[in-house]
Each structure stands twice: as C-alpha cells, then as structure tokens.
TINUFI-832555 format. One record per residue: x negated, y negated, z of N, C-alpha, C in turn; residue in three letters. Coordinates in steps of 0.2 Angstrom, whole numbers, plus 5000, padded with zeros to 4 digits. Atoms other than C-alpha are relative to their C-alpha. Layout:
// residues N
XYZXYZXYZALA ...
***
This chain:
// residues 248
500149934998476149664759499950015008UNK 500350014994475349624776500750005004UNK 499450014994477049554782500450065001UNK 499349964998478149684778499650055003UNK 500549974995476849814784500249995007UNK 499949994991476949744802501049995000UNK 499149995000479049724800500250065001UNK 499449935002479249904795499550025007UNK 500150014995477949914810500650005005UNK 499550014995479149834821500650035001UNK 499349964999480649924816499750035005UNK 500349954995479650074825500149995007UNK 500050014995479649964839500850015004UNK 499150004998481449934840500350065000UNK 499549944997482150104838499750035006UNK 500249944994480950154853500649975006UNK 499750024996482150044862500550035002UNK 499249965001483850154855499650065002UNK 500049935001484150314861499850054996UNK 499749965006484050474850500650014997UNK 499549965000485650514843500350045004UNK 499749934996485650684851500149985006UNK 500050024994485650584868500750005002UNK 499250005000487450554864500350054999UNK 499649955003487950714853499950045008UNK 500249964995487050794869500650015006UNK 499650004996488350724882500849994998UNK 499249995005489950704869499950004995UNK 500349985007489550844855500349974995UNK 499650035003490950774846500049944997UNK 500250084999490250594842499649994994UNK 500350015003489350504829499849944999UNK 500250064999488450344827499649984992UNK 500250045008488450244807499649945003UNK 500650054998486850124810499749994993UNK 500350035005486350024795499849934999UNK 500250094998485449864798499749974991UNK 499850045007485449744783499349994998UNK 501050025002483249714784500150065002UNK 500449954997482149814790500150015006UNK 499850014994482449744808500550005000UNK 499150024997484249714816500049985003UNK 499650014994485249634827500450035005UNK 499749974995486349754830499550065004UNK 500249934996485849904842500450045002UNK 499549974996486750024851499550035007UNK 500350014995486350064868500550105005UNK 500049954999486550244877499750035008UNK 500349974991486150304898500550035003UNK 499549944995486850454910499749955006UNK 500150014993487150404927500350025003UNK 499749985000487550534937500750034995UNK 499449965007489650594929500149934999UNK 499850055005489550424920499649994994UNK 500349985003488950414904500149934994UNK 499750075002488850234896499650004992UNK 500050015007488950184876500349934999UNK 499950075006488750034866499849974996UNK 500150025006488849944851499949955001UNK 500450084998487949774851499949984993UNK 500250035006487649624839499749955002UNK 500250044999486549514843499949944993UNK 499950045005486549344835499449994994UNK 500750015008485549334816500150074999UNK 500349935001484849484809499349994999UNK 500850015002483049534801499749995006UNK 500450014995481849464812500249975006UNK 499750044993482649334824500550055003UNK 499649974997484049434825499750075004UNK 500549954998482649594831500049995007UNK 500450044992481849454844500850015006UNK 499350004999483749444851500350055003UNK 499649934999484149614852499450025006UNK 500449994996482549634862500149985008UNK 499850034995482949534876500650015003UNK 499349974995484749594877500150065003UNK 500249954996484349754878499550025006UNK 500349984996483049744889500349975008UNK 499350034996484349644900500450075002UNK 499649965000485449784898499950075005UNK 500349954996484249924903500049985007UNK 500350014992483749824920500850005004UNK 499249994995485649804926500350085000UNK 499849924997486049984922499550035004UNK 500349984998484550054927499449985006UNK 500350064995483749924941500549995004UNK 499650024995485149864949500650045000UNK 499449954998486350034947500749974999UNK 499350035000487849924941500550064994UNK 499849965005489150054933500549954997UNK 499250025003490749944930499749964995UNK 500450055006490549854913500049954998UNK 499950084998491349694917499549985003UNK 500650014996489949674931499650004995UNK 500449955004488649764918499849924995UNK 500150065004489049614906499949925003UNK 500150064999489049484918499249995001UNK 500650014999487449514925499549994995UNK 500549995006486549554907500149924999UNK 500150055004487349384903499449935003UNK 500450054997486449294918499450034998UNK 500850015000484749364915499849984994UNK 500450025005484849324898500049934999UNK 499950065000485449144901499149995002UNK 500450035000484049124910499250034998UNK 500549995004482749224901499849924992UNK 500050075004483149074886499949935004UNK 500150054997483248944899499049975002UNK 500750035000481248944899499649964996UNK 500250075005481148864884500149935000UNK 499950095000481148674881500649994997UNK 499450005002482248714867501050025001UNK 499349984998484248714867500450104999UNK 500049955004484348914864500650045003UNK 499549994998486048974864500250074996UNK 500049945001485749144857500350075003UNK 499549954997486749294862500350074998UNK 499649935000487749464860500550005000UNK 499049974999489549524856499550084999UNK 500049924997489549704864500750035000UNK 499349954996490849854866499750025004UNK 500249954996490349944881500350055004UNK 499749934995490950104888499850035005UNK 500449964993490750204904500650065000UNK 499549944997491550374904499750045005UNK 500149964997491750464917500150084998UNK 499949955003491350644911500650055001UNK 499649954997492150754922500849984999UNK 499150015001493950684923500249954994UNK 499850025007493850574906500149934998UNK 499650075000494350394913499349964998UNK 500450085003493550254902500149935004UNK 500050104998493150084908499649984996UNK 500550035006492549984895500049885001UNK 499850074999492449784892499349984993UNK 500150055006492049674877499749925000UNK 500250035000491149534872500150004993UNK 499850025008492049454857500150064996UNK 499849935004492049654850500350045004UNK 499749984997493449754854500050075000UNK 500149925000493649944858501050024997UNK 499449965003494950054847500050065002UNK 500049944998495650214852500550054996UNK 499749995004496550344842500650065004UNK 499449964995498150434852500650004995UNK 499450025002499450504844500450004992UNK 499950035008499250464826500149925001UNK 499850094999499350274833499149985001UNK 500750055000497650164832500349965005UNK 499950054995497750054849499349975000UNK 500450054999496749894852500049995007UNK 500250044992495849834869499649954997UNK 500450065000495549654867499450005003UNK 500650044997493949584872500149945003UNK 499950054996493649464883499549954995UNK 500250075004493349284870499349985001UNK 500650035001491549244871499450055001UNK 500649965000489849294870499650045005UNK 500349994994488549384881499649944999UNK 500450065000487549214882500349935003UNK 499750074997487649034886500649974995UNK 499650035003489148984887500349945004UNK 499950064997490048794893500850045004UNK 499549974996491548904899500050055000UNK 499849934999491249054905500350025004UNK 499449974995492349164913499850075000UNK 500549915000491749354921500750054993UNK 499749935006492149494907500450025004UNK 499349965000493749594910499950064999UNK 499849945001493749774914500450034998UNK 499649965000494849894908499950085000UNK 500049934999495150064914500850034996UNK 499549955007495950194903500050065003UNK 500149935000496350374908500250034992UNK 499849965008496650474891499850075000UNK 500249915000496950634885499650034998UNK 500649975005495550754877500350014995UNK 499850035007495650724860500049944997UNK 499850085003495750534859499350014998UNK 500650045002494450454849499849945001UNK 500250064997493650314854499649974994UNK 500450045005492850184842499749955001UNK 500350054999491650064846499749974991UNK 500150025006491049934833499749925000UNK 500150065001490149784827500549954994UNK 499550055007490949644814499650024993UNK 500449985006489549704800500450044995UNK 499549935006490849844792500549954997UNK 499250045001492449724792499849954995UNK 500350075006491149564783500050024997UNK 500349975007490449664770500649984995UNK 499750045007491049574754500050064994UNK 500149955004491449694741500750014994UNK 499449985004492849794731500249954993UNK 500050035005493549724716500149914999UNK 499850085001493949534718499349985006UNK 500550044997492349524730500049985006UNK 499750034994493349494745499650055008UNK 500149994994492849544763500450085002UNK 499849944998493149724769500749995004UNK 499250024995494349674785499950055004UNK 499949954995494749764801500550064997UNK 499549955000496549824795499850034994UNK 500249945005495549904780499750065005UNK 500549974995494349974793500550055003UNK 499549964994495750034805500450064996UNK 499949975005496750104790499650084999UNK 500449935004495350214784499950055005UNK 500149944992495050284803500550035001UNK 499349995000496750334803500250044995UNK 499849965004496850424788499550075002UNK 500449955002495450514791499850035009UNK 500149984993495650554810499850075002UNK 500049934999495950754810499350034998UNK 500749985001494150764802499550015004UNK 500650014997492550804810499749945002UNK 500150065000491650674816499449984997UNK 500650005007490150714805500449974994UNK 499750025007491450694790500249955001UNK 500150094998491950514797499649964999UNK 500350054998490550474799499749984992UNK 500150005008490050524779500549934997UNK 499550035003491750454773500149915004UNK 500250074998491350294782499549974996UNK 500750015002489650274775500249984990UNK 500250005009490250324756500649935000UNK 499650055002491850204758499749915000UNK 500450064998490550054764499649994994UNK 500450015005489450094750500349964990UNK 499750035005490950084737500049934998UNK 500050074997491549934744499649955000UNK 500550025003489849864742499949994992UNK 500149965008489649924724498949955002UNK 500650035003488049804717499949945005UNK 500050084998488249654729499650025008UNK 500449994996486949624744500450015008UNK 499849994992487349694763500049935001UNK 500150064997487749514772500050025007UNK 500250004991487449594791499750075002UNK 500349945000486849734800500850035003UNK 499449965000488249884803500050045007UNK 499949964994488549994818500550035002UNK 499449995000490050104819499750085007UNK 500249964999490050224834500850045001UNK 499349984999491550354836499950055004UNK 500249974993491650454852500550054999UNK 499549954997492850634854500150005007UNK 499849994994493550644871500050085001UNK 
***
C-alpha cells in the first residue's frame, strides 16, 4: 500500500510537468490530446509552450514505462523546457539536438552505461500565417489534406545516446486551414488485441483517422479511445498511449 500511495503520489508529480489541456484547446480550439499511460506513471508525456506567434506541441515516449519510464521522461522534459525556455531555440531540428546533448550528458554522470532516451513529434506553429515546422525522433508527423493522410518521415534515431548521430531534420510545411495534424507515440499502433490477438498497426491507426476526419475533434478523440478499448477487449495495455490531433 505504501508503494503505491507514494506512485499515485508521483503521478501528481509528473502531470505538474504537462501542461493543462486547455493550454492547447486555448491556442488551437480545435485540438485534442488521448493520454493513457499503461501504470500509474508514464513514459510518455506530451509537452506544450507559446513563444511569442509560435506555438510548440509534442508527443513524447520516453524509453520503459511505470516508474523507469517516469524517471526518463523527467529528464527529457526537463531538457526540453531549458532549450525552449532558457536558451529561446524555436526551430525543432535545433530544439531536439540541443535536448539530445543535455540529456547525453545529464546520463553521462553515471558510472553506468545509460543509454536511455526519447522518440518525439514536435511541432512549432506559427499561429498567424499557419506554417509548421516540425521534426521527429523515430516518430512521425501525419497530416490530413484533402481526403489524403500524408506522412513526414522522421529522422531514424532517438533523442539519446547515440554511436551515429546525425542533427534532426526540419521540415517546414505551409498548409491550408483545415488540415489536421496528428502527432503520436507507438503505444496505439502496439496494443495487441482484436480477434486473432494481433498488434493494432499504423495503417489500422491511419485508416480510422481517415474515416473519421470530418468529425469534431472531441468525437475523434472519443472514437479513438472507444476503438483502442475494443481492440483491447480483456488483454493487458502493453505501453503507455498519447494521441494528439491539432485543427489548423
């Protein structure tokens, strides 16, 4: 009892790190944010800051989950705030190299080999004229134009120690009002479930975004939540979840 007492504790702790919701509904009404960590703690987190007309969103998976994965997410985000908010970097190439160097060497003080890290989407919109620049770390950014689901690779490796790293990859996007934007961790896509047991998947994931585009983004965010539930049925969450969906 004691433990989980100080756990459910510590959750407390870790959403003081996440924004409100409303932080986001506030700057893009249109928006919604499916957050369901598989413990009490997470790995994932999502991350939210105005700066000036830019206005930056991301969905984050730090390595584990529960507890380690908590400790982990701590560290990235607290990495994360000191480059937006200490050293003013808005580009989110830059954004992720810099987090990745404080948090090399935040890990580098141990004895141990600790090679712990984060897959991130991050966005920086500019509010006024609408142009995204975003960039990835192993997790990719979708956007929906069209009737067509487009994919923005990420750039192949983690925020962490890596033997070949190479600077993250911006990409700048103008788009029209009305595109949707989707950020996301791998937790929806793993989930084991449906009838043979098997692994949810992206192109189910994309698929259902796709049917269900012209909705609200409150009703998305439901018809996400109940699909993930089905798809579940009786079998245990294997990660934590993070879906965020942005209206332009």
């Amino acid at each position: 009892h004691e433990i989980i007492d100080s756990i459910i504790y510590a959750k407390r702790l870790q959403e003081a790190i996440m924004p409100p919701i409303s932080e986001i509904s506030n700057q893009i009404p249109e928006s919604f944010i499916l957050y369901r960590p598989k413990d009490i703690v997470a790995g994932d987190f999502y991350f939210a800051e105005q700066k000036g007309d830019y206005f930056m969103v991301a969905a984050a998976d730090c390595t584990g989950h529960g507890v380690p994965g908590a400790m982990v997410s701590m560290v990235c985000s607290n990495a994360l705030n000191r480059v937006v908010n200490e050293l003013g970097i808005i580009q989110p190439g830059e954004i992720l190299d810099k987090v990745t160097e404080l948090v090399v060497s935040t890990f580098k003080k141990s004895n141990h080999d600790v090679k712990d890290g984060m897959d991130i989407s991050l966005c920086v919109i500019n509010i006024k004229s609408r142009e995204v620049a975003w960039a990835g770390a192993n997790n990719p950014l979708w956007y929906v134009v069209n009737d067509e689901l487009v994919e923005v690779k990420a750039t192949k490796q983690p925020v962490g120690k890596n033997d070949f790293y190479k600077n993250f990859v911006t990409h700048v996007l103008t788009l029209t009002k009305g595109t949707i934007l989707y950020l996301f961790t791998d937790g929806f896509a793993d989930q084991f479930g449906g009838p043979q047991g098997k692994k949810f998947k992206y192109k189910q994931l994309a698929n259902l975004l796709l049917e269900n585009k012209n909705k609200s983004m409150q009703e998305q965010c439901n018809l996400l939540e109940h699909a993930f539930n089905v798809w579940k049925g009786n079998l245990e969450q294997v990660d934590d979840v993070c879906v965020i969906g942005l209206k332009l």
